[in-house]
N, C-alpha and C positions, 0 to 999 in steps of 0.2 A: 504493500500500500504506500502509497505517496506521502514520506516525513511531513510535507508543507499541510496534510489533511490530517492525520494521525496526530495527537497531542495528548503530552502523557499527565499525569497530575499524581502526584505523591499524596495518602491522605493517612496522617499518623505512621501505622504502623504497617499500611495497605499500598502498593503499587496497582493502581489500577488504567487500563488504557482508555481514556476517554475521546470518544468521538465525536465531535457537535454535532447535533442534528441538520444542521445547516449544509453541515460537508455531508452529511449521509446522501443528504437530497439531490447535493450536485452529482454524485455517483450514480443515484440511481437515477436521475433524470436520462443519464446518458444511454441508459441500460433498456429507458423502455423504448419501443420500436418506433421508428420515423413514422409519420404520414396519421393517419385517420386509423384509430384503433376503438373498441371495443370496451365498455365498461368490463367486462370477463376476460378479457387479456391485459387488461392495466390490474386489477386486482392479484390475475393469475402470475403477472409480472412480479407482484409487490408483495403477495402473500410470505413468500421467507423470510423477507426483511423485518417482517414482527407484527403484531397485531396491533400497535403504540401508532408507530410509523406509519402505517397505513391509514389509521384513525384521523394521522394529524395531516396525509395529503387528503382525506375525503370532507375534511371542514374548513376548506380553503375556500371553497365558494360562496361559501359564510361569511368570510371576511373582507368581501366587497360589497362597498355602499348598498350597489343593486348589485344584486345576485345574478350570474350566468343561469340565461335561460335555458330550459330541457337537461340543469345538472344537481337543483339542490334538493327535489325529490327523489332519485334515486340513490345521491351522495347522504343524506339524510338518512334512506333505509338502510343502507348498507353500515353505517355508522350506528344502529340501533343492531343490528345483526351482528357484527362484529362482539358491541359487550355483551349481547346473549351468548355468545361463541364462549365470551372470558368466563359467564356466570356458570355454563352448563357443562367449560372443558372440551366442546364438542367442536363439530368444524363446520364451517362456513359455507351456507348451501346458497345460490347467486339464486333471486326469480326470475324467470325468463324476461321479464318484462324491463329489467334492471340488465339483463349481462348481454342484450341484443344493444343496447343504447349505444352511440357512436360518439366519440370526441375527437375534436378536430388536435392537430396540434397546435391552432393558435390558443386552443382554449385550455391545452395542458403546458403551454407557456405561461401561460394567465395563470394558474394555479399555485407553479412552480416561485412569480414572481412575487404573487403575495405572498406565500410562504417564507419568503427569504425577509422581506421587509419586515414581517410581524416578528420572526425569529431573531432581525438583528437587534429588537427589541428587549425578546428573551433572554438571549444570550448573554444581554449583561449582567445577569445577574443570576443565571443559572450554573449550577454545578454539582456533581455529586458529593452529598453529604444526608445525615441524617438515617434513618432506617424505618422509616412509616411504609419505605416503596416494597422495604423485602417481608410487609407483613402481607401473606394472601387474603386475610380479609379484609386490611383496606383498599385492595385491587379490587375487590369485590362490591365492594362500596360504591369506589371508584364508576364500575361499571354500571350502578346502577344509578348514582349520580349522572353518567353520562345518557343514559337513555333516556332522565327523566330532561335532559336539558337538549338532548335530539330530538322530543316530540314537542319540544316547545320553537323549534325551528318551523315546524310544519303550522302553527299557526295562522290563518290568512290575516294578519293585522298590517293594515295600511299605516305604519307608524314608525317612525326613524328608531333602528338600531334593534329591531326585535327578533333580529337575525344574528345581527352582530356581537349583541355581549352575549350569548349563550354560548357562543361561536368559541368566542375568546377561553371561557370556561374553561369547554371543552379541549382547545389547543392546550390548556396550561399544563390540565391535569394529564393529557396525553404526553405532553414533551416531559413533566415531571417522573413520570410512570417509566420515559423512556431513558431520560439522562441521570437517575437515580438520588433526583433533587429531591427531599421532603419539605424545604420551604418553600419553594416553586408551590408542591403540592398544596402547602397551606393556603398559601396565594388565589391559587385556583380555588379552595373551600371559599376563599373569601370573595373571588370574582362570583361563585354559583349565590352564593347569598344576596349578593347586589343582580346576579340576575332575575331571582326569585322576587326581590323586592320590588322591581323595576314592572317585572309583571305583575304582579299584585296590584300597584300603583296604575298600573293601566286598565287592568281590570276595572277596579273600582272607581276609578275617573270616568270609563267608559259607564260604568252603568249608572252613576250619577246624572251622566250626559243624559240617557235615552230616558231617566225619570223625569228629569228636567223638560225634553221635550214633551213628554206624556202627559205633564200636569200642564202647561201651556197648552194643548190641543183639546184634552177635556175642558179649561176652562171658556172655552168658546162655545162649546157644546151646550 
């Protein structure tokens, strides 16, 4: 492997080889096939590289403003299938509906480019430390925090950003899981709680709205 990607980090008593996720992604970028591929051949491409990894290219279309059209419903399922995968141990069955879907490469550049942007975010402040990542049950957790913060992606809400911090969440606690950070992970607890709150908040803003309209329209009546 290439020195300029590889970087080693000393931690106490532990030699461990640490790789950024940032470099992973440049490798595999290269790895997956030119031209116009297949939601089932970009998975089938990605699946060895980990179930983290994968996680954190299929919530890349989440973390633009507006979302690429014909990619965040089936990146969405695939990212709820994925933690069922980590809950149940089992493996990963694609729906036809899902592994026939086409991507262009301008839109697996688009993927790769957010991903590098949000990550050189991460980056600064990720590293391995901690030991919450090497407990299986809060992978577990994890997983079911991420699903619960996947079906909140598929929401129709016409409203700024109800995409996006779930999204974010999601990334943390996946690059956490991946680069064996436990504050990262905290981090991520903390971004799910401000996502929870945010829809809540809309929630109940929303239904205030339509009572408001209700009591103005009977009062005409």
């Amino acid at each position: 492997m290439d020195k300029n990607i590889e970087n080693t980090l000393i931690l106490k008593d532990e030699h461990i080889k640490y790789i950024k996720t940032s470099d992973r992604l440049r490798i595999i970028r290269k790895n997956i096939p030119q031209g116009n591929i297949t939601i089932k051949t970009l998975v089938d491409t990605l699946i060895n590289e980990g179930v983290y990894l994968l996680i954190i290219i299929l919530v890349a279309p989440f973390l633009f403003p507006v979302s690429i059209p014909g990619s965040s419903t089936p990146f969405g399922v695939l990212i709820i299938l994925l933690n069922f995968s980590i809950l149940s141990n089992g493996h990963l069955h694609l729906p036809k509906f899902i592994s026939k879907q086409v991507l262009t490469t301008e839109t697996i550049d688009k993927f790769f480019d957010i991903l590098h942007k949000a990550l050189s975010y991460v980056e600064l402040i990720s590293k391995p430390r901690g030991k919450l990542v090497t407990n299986k049950h809060i992978l577990k957790i994890n997983a079911v925090i991420t699903i619960i913060l996947a079906f909140l992606l598929f929401l129709p809400l016409p409203i700024p950003f109800t995409d996006f911090i779930p999204s974010v969440a999601i990334l943390l606690l996946a690059v956490s899981s991946l680069e064996n950070d436990s504050y990262l992970m905290i981090i991520g607890y903390v971004a799910t709680v401000i996502t929870l709150a945010y829809f809540y908040s809309v929630g109940y803003i929303g239904v205030e709205i339509i009572r408001a309209v209700l009591n103005t329209i009977l009062a005409y009546i």
